[in-house]
C-alpha positions, -999 to +999 in steps of 0.1 A: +394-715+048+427-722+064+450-751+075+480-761+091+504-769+056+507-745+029+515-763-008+519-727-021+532-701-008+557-667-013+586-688-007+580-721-023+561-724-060+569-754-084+555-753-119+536-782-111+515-761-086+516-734-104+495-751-132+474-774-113+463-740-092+456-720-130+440-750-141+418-754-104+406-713-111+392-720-146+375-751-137+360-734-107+349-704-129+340-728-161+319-748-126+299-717-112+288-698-150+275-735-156+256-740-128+244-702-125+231-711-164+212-740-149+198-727-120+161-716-128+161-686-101+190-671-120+177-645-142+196-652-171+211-680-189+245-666-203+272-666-177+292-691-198+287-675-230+299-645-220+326-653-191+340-681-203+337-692-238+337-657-253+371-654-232+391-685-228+415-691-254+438-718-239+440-758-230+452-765-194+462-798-184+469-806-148+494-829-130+465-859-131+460-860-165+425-836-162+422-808-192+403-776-190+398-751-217+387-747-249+408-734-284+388-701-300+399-679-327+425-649-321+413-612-314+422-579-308+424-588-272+423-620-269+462-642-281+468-672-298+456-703-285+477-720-259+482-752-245+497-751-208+509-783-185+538-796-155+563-796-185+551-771-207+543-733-193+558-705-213+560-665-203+535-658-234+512-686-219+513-678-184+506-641-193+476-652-218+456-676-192+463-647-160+450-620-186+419-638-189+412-651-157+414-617-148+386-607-174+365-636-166+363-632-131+357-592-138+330-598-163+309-628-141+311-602-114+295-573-130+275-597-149+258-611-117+253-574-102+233-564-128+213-604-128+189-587-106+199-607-080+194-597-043+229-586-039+247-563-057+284-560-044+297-592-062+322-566-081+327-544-054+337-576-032+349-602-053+366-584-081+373-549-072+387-554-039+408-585-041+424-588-080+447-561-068+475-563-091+473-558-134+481-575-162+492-564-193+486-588-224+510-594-253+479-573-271+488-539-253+451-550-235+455-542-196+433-551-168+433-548-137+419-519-108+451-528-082+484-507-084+506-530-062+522-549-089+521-554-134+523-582-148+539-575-185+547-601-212+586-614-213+580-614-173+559-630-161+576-654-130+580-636-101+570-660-078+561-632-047+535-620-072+526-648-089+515-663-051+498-632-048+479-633-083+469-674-069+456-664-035+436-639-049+420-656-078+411-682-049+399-657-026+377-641-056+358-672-065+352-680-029+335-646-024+316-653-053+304-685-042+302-683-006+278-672+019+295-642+031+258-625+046+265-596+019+279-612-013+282-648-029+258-667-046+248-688-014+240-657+009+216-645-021+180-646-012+173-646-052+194-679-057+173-709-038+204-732-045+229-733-015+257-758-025+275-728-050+304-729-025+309-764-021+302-771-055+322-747-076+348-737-048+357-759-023+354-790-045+377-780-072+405-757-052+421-782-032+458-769-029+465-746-001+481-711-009+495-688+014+499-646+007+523-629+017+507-613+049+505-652+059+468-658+049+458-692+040+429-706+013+421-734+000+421-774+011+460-785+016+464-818+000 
Protein backbone atom coordinates (compact mmCIF):
# COMPACT_ATOMS: atom_id res chain seq x y z
CA UNK A 1 0.00 0.00 0.00
CA UNK A 2 2.83 2.48 0.51
CA UNK A 3 5.65 4.20 -1.38
CA UNK A 4 8.51 6.43 -1.19
CA UNK A 5 6.69 9.93 -2.96
CA UNK A 6 3.53 11.23 -1.75
CA UNK A 7 1.38 13.35 -4.64
CA UNK A 8 -1.10 14.17 -1.86
CA UNK A 9 -0.59 14.92 1.26
CA UNK A 10 -1.59 17.45 4.49
CA UNK A 11 0.74 19.92 3.27
CA UNK A 12 0.56 19.89 -0.46
CA UNK A 13 -3.08 19.46 -2.41
CA UNK A 14 -3.56 21.14 -5.97
CA UNK A 15 -7.08 21.13 -7.38
CA UNK A 16 -5.89 19.10 -10.04
CA UNK A 17 -5.33 16.23 -7.45
CA UNK A 18 -7.96 16.95 -5.71
CA UNK A 19 -10.27 16.00 -8.62
CA UNK A 20 -8.42 13.35 -10.30
CA UNK A 21 -8.44 11.64 -6.60
CA UNK A 22 -12.71 12.35 -6.32
CA UNK A 23 -12.90 11.25 -9.75
CA UNK A 24 -10.41 7.81 -9.02
CA UNK A 25 -13.05 7.00 -5.76
CA UNK A 26 -16.21 7.01 -7.92
CA UNK A 27 -14.73 5.05 -10.62
CA UNK A 28 -13.42 2.53 -8.16
CA UNK A 29 -16.85 2.37 -6.47
CA UNK A 30 -18.89 2.66 -10.05
CA UNK A 31 -15.85 -0.54 -10.87
CA UNK A 32 -16.64 -2.91 -7.79
CA UNK A 33 -20.92 -2.50 -7.65
CA UNK A 34 -20.42 -3.52 -11.47
CA UNK A 35 -18.41 -6.31 -11.13
CA UNK A 36 -20.14 -7.53 -7.77
CA UNK A 37 -23.55 -7.29 -10.27
CA UNK A 38 -21.74 -9.59 -12.62
CA UNK A 39 -20.32 -12.03 -10.54
CA UNK A 40 -22.61 -15.11 -10.37
CA UNK A 41 -21.63 -16.11 -6.62
CA UNK A 42 -22.90 -12.75 -5.56
CA UNK A 43 -26.27 -13.13 -4.19
CA UNK A 44 -27.74 -10.29 -5.62
CA UNK A 45 -27.57 -8.20 -8.71
CA UNK A 46 -28.25 -4.57 -7.48
CA UNK A 47 -25.13 -2.94 -6.07
CA UNK A 48 -25.14 -0.37 -8.81
CA UNK A 49 -28.71 0.35 -8.68
CA UNK A 50 -28.67 1.08 -5.40
CA UNK A 51 -25.05 2.51 -4.62
CA UNK A 52 -24.39 4.31 -7.37
CA UNK A 53 -27.04 5.27 -9.72
CA UNK A 54 -29.75 5.85 -7.14
CA UNK A 55 -26.90 8.19 -5.54
CA UNK A 56 -24.69 9.95 -7.92
CA UNK A 57 -25.78 13.14 -9.09
CA UNK A 58 -22.61 14.64 -10.61
CA UNK A 59 -20.16 14.52 -13.86
CA UNK A 60 -16.40 14.39 -13.01
CA UNK A 61 -13.87 14.90 -15.40
CA UNK A 62 -10.27 14.25 -14.67
CA UNK A 63 -6.92 15.87 -15.70
CA UNK A 64 -6.72 13.23 -18.86
CA UNK A 65 -9.74 14.00 -20.33
CA UNK A 66 -11.69 10.67 -18.59
CA UNK A 67 -15.46 11.48 -17.29
CA UNK A 68 -17.30 9.62 -14.53
CA UNK A 69 -20.75 10.19 -13.46
CA UNK A 70 -23.96 10.35 -14.39
CA UNK A 71 -26.77 13.56 -14.22
CA UNK A 72 -30.23 12.28 -12.17
CA UNK A 73 -33.01 14.33 -11.03
CA UNK A 74 -32.86 16.52 -7.68
CA UNK A 75 -34.26 15.14 -4.26
CA UNK A 76 -34.71 15.73 -0.89
CA UNK A 77 -31.30 14.68 -0.27
CA UNK A 78 -29.74 14.38 -3.06
CA UNK A 79 -28.47 18.52 -4.93
CA UNK A 80 -28.53 19.65 -8.32
CA UNK A 81 -26.53 18.05 -10.74
CA UNK A 82 -22.87 19.02 -11.01
CA UNK A 83 -20.27 19.03 -13.32
CA UNK A 84 -16.66 19.04 -11.54
CA UNK A 85 -12.98 19.24 -13.37
CA UNK A 86 -8.92 20.89 -12.99
CA UNK A 87 -10.57 24.31 -13.78
CA UNK A 88 -13.93 24.05 -12.49
CA UNK A 89 -14.60 22.81 -8.60
CA UNK A 90 -16.86 24.92 -6.63
CA UNK A 91 -17.64 24.73 -2.52
CA UNK A 92 -21.41 23.54 -3.53
CA UNK A 93 -19.72 20.86 -5.84
CA UNK A 94 -17.13 19.62 -3.78
CA UNK A 95 -19.67 19.30 -0.84
CA UNK A 96 -22.29 17.42 -3.19
CA UNK A 97 -19.77 14.67 -4.74
CA UNK A 98 -18.05 14.10 -0.76
CA UNK A 99 -21.79 13.86 0.54
CA UNK A 100 -22.35 11.08 -1.77
CA UNK A 101 -19.33 9.27 -1.76
CA UNK A 102 -19.89 9.08 1.71
CA UNK A 103 -23.51 7.48 1.20
CA UNK A 104 -22.33 5.19 -1.45
CA UNK A 105 -19.60 3.78 0.24
CA UNK A 106 -22.06 3.45 3.47
CA UNK A 107 -24.79 1.87 1.61
CA UNK A 108 -22.42 -0.90 -0.66
CA UNK A 109 -21.10 -1.76 2.81
CA UNK A 110 -24.24 -2.61 4.59
CA UNK A 111 -25.50 -3.78 1.35
CA UNK A 112 -22.84 -6.54 1.06
CA UNK A 113 -23.23 -7.49 4.97
CA UNK A 114 -26.48 -8.40 4.54
CA UNK A 115 -25.50 -10.26 0.64
CA UNK A 116 -25.21 -13.34 2.61
CA UNK A 117 -21.82 -13.32 1.94
CA UNK A 118 -19.27 -15.23 4.25
CA UNK A 119 -18.22 -12.08 5.90
CA UNK A 120 -20.05 -9.78 7.57
CA UNK A 121 -17.86 -6.81 8.94
CA UNK A 122 -17.65 -4.96 5.47
CA UNK A 123 -19.45 -1.88 7.54
CA UNK A 124 -17.89 -2.41 10.66
CA UNK A 125 -14.40 -2.35 8.72
CA UNK A 126 -14.67 -0.39 5.70
CA UNK A 127 -17.27 2.17 6.55
CA UNK A 128 -17.68 2.51 10.16
CA UNK A 129 -14.20 2.56 11.20
CA UNK A 130 -12.39 4.58 8.61
CA UNK A 131 -15.02 7.52 7.15
CA UNK A 132 -14.37 9.29 10.35
CA UNK A 133 -15.26 12.70 9.69
CA UNK A 134 -19.19 14.05 8.55
CA UNK A 135 -20.62 15.86 5.96
CA UNK A 136 -23.30 18.07 6.01
CA UNK A 137 -25.13 18.64 2.54
CA UNK A 138 -26.54 21.93 1.23
CA UNK A 139 -29.94 19.74 1.94
CA UNK A 140 -29.56 19.86 5.84
CA UNK A 141 -28.80 15.77 5.04
CA UNK A 142 -25.72 14.69 7.31
CA UNK A 143 -23.70 11.64 7.23
CA UNK A 144 -21.19 10.53 8.67
CA UNK A 145 -20.44 8.14 12.19
CA UNK A 146 -16.77 10.13 12.90
CA UNK A 147 -16.69 13.30 15.20
CA UNK A 148 -13.11 14.50 14.31
CA UNK A 149 -14.05 17.01 11.80
CA UNK A 150 -17.70 18.50 9.56
CA UNK A 151 -17.65 19.29 6.54
CA UNK A 152 -20.53 22.12 6.03
CA UNK A 153 -21.54 23.86 2.72
CA UNK A 154 -19.73 27.50 2.14
CA UNK A 155 -16.53 25.50 3.59
CA UNK A 156 -15.58 23.08 2.26
CA UNK A 157 -11.41 23.54 1.46
CA UNK A 158 -9.54 22.77 4.29
CA UNK A 159 -6.97 21.04 2.90
CA UNK A 160 -5.82 19.04 6.44
CA UNK A 161 -9.26 17.61 6.15
CA UNK A 162 -9.91 17.31 2.86
CA UNK A 163 -6.37 14.92 2.75
CA UNK A 164 -8.04 13.19 5.46
CA UNK A 165 -11.57 12.77 3.70
CA UNK A 166 -9.07 11.33 0.41
CA UNK A 167 -7.02 8.81 2.45
CA UNK A 168 -9.91 7.51 3.80
CA UNK A 169 -12.20 7.05 0.88
CA UNK A 170 -8.92 5.13 -0.45
CA UNK A 171 -8.49 3.22 2.50
CA UNK A 172 -12.43 2.29 2.50
CA UNK A 173 -12.52 0.89 -0.94
CA UNK A 174 -9.27 -1.01 -0.40
CA UNK A 175 -10.87 -2.80 2.59
CA UNK A 176 -13.63 -3.51 0.57
CA UNK A 177 -11.89 -5.00 -2.07
CA UNK A 178 -8.96 -6.52 -0.59
CA UNK A 179 -8.11 -9.74 1.05
CA UNK A 180 -7.71 -8.55 4.50
CA UNK A 181 -8.47 -12.50 6.09
CA UNK A 182 -11.71 -10.89 7.81
CA UNK A 183 -13.25 -8.36 5.27
CA UNK A 184 -13.00 -7.60 1.46
CA UNK A 185 -14.47 -9.16 -1.29
CA UNK A 186 -11.27 -11.21 -2.11
CA UNK A 187 -10.83 -12.84 1.49
CA UNK A 188 -14.70 -13.94 1.04
CA UNK A 189 -15.08 -17.63 0.73
CA UNK A 190 -18.69 -16.85 -0.94
CA UNK A 191 -17.08 -14.70 -3.78
CA UNK A 192 -14.92 -17.33 -6.15
CA UNK A 193 -13.51 -14.24 -8.04
CA UNK A 194 -10.08 -13.03 -6.51
CA UNK A 195 -8.96 -10.00 -8.75
CA UNK A 196 -11.73 -7.39 -6.77
CA UNK A 197 -8.56 -5.69 -5.42
CA UNK A 198 -6.61 -5.39 -8.43
CA UNK A 199 -9.44 -4.72 -10.42
CA UNK A 200 -11.54 -2.12 -8.74
CA UNK A 201 -8.69 -0.76 -6.34
CA UNK A 202 -5.37 -0.80 -7.27
CA UNK A 203 -6.04 -0.24 -11.03
CA UNK A 204 -8.04 2.88 -10.76
CA UNK A 205 -6.29 4.75 -7.50
CA UNK A 206 -3.10 5.44 -8.77
CA UNK A 207 -2.04 8.79 -6.91
CA UNK A 208 -0.41 8.42 -3.60
CA UNK A 209 -1.99 10.23 -0.52
CA UNK A 210 -0.52 10.68 2.69
CA UNK A 211 -2.69 11.30 6.31
CA UNK A 212 -1.77 13.18 8.65
CA UNK A 213 -0.28 10.49 11.06
CA UNK A 214 2.16 9.95 7.85
CA UNK A 215 0.30 6.86 6.35
CA UNK A 216 0.53 6.22 2.80
CA UNK A 217 -2.12 4.57 0.03
CA UNK A 218 -2.31 4.31 -3.16
CA UNK A 219 0.25 3.92 -6.36
CA UNK A 220 2.49 7.33 -6.55
CA UNK A 221 2.56 8.27 -10.12
Amino acid sequence: MGNVYANIKPTGLTKKDLVDALYMIVKAIYTLCAKLDADATAATTTHLALCYTAIFNVLITDSKGNRIGQGIAETSTIEPTYIISPGNITDAALNAVMYQINLSLETLAEQLDTDALTLNTYESAAYTAVMLQRIENAKGNLIGVGTAFTFKPGGMFNQKQLVEFLYNCFYSIYLLTADNTTTGCDADGTLTDTDYEALCYTAICILMIENGAGSQIGVSR
